[in-house]
C-alpha positions in Angstrom: 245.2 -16.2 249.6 241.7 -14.4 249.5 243.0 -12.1 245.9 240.4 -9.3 244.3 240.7 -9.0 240.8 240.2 -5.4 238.9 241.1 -2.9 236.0 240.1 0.4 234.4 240.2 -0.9 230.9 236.9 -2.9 231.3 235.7 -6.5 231.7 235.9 -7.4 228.4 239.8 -6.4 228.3 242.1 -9.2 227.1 245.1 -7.9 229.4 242.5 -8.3 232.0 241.6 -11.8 231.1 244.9 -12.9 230.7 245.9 -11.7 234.0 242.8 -13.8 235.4 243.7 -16.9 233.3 247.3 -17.1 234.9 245.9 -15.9 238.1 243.6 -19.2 238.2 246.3 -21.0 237.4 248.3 -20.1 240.9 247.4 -22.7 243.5 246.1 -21.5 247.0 244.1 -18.4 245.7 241.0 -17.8 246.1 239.7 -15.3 243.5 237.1 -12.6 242.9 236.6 -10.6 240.2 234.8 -7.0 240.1 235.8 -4.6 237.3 234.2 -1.9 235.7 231.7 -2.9 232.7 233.7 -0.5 230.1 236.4 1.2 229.5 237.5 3.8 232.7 240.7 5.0 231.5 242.8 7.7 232.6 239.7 8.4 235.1 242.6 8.1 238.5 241.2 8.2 242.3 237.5 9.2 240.6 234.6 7.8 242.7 230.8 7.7 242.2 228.4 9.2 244.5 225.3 10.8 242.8 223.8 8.2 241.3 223.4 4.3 242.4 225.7 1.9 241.3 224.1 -1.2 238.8 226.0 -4.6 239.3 225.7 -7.5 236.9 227.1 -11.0 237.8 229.0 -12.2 234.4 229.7 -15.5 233.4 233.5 -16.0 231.9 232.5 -19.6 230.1 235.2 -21.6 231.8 233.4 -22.4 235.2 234.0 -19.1 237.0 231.9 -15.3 237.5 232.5 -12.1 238.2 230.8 -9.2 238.3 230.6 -6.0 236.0 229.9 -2.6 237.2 229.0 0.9 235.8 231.2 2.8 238.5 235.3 3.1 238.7 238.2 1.3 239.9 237.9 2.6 242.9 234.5 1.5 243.0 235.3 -1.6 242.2 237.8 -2.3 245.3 235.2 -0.5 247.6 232.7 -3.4 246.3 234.9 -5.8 247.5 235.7 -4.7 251.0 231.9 -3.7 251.5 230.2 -6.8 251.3 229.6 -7.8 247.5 231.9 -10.7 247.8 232.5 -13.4 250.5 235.5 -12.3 251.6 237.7 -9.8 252.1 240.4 -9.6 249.9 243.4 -10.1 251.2 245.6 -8.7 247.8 244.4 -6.0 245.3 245.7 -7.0 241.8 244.7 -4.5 239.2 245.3 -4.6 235.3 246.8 -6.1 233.1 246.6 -2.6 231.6 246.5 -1.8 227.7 249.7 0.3 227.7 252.2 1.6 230.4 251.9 3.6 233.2 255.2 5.6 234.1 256.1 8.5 236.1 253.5 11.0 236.2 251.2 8.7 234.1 250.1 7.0 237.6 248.7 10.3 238.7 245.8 9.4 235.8 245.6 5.9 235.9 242.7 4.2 236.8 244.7 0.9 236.8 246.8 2.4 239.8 243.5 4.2 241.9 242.4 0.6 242.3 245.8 -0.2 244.3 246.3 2.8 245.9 242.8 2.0 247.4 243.2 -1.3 248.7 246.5 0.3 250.5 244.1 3.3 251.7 242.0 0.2 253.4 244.9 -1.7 254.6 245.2 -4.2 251.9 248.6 -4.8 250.1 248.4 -3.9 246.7 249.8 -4.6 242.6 249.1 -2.5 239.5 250.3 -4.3 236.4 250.9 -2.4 233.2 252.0 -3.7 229.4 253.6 -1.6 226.8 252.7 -2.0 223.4 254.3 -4.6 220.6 255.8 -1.8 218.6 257.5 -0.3 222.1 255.4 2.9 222.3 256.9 4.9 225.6 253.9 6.8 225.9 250.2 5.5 227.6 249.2 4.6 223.7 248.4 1.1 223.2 249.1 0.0 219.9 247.8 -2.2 217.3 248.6 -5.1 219.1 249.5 -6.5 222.5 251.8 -9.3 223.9 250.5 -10.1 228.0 251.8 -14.1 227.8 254.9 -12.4 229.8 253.3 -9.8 232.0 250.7 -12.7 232.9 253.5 -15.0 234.2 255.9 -12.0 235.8 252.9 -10.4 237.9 251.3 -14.1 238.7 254.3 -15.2 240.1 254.5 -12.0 242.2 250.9 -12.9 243.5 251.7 -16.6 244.4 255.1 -15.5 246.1 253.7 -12.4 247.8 254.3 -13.5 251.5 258.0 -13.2 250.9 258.1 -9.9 248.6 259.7 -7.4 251.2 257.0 -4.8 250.6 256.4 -2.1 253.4 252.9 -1.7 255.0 251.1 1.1 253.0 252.9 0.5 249.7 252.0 -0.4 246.3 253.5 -2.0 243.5 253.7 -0.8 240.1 254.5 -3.0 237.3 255.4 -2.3 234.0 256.4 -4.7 231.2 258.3 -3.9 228.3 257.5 -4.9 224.2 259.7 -7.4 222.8 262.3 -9.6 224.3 262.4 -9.5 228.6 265.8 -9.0 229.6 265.3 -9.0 233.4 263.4 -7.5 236.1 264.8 -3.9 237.6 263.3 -1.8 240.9 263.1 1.8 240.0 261.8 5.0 240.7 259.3 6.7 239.4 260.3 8.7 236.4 259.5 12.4 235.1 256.8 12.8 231.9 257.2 15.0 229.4 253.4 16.3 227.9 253.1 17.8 224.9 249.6 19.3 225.1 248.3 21.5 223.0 245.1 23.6 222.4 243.5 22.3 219.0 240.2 23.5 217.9 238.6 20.5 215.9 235.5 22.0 215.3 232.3 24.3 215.3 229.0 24.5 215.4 226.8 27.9 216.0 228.9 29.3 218.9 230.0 25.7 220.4 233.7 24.7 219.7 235.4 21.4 220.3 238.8 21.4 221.5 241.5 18.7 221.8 243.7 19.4 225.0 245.6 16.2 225.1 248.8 15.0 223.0 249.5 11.4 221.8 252.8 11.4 221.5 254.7 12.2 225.3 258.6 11.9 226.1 260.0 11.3 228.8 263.4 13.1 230.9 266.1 10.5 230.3 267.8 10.0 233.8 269.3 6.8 235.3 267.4 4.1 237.2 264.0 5.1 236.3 261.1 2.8 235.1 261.7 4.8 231.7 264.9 4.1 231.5 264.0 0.1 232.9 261.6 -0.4 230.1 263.9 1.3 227.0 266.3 -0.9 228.0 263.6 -3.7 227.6 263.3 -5.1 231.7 260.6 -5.4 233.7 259.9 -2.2 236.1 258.8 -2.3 239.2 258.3 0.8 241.6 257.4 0.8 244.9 255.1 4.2 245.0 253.2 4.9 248.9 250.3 7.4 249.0 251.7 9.7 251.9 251.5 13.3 250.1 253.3 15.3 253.0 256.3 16.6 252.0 258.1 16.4 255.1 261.1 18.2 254.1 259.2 21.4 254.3 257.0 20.6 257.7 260.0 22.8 259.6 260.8 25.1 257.0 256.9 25.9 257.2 256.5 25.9 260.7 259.4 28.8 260.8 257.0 30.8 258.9 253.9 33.3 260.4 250.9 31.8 259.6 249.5 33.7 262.5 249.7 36.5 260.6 247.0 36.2 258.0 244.6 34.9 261.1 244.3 39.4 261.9 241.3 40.6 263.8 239.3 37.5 263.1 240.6 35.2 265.3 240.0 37.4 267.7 236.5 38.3 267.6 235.2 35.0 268.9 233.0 34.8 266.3 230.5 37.4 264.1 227.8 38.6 265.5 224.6 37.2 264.4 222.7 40.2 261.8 219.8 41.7 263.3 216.5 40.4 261.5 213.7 43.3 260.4 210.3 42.1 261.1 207.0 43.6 260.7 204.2 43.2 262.5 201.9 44.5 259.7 
């Protein structure tokens, strides 16, 4: 299996090198490594198009290469399946991310853009997320982190992928608990509590520096989440599809007069082009 390897957290991350290590380790792959050349963090479906992308090819030490970008995830997987590598990849594994990413955290996470854009270009997909030692619930990542276990759980997803009943169009997102692995759970996604605030932390002249984001999120405590999965120290793993349409409201809509706000100018067939003065002086 032709496999892409890629994160947000950089690619100098250990989770991302101890995700490679076991992934080396799983006979029949083939695998390619593009990730971003510092942290992207929190930077989601974001995309580079103003500037020109660098590329450096980087040598691991232990007899393989990949290469290090300046752009995103996303940039990353759109390497891959544009002719940088060989092949095309046949699996999109991102992470091992510093930190979880649950419920509404996947909105932000780079580590999940990259998988929601290999299923975007047809190609199956697996974000892989750790929590923290100390068993932070929210995206902090602690002092120190433990990926021997997420390593093993998400490489032996990759080398039994053929036979995980995963529909066409759908990602998976991992996330494994701190601390002792009691199992592995499917789950929904579950619902974030922020706790933003608006703190100025400084001025200078007439420029102020705020802080908008919180460190310390909760989370709404309802059964068969991945919240509830990780407190309860197992393995969560959500099956989250990109289709945004909510369908429950197609007819409900449909019901409705949107033909009312089109008024006069749908039926002008167009403005009339303004007449332009000239002057022959």
């Amino acid at each position: 299996m032709k496999v892409l390897l890629t994160n947000d957290d950089g690619i100098t991350a250990t989770g991302f090198h101890a995700f490679r290590r076991a992934l080396l380790a799983v006979p029949g792959i083939e695998l390619a490594v593009i990730a971003p050349d510092s942290n992207r963090s929190a930077i989601g479906r974001g995309i580079t198009t103003r500037a020109p992308l660098t590329v450096e090819e980087v040598d691991f030490g232990d007899g393989t290469k990949g290469f290090a970008t300046d752009g995103t995830p996303v940039d990353c997987v759109r390497f891959a399946t544009l002719g940088l590598l060989e092949f095309t990849p046949e699996l999109i594994v991102s992470g091992i991310n510093h930190g979880a990413n649950l419920g509404d955290d996947i909105t932000y996470s780079g580590t999940v853009a990259a998988a929601f854009e290999g299923v975007i270009l047809g190609i199956p997909a697996i974000a892989v997320s750790q929590q923290a030692r100390r068993g932070e619930m929210g995206w902090s990542f602690g002092e120190e982190m433990d990926f021997s276990r997420a390593a093993e759980f998400a490489a032996g997803l990759v080398e039994n992928f053929h036979d995980v009943p995963l529909q066409d169009g759908t990602i998976l997102n991992v996330n494994v608990p701190a601390g002792p692995v009691e199992g592995a759970r499917v789950c929904t996604l579950g619902k974030r509590i922020y706790r933003d605030r608006l703190e100025q932390t400084g001025e200078d002249g007439g420029r102020k520096t705020y802080r908008i984001y919180g460190d310390d999120p909760s989370y709404v405590n309802e059964d068969g989440t991945d919240f509830e999965a990780i407190a309860e120290g197992n393995i969560a793993v959500t099956p989250v599809h990109f289709d945004l349409t909510s369908r429950e409201s197609i007819e409900t809509l449909a019901r409705f007069d949107l033909n009312a706000f089109v008024g006069e100018v749908g039926n002008t067939g167009g403005a009339s082009e303004p007449e332009i003065a000239t002057s022959l002086d």
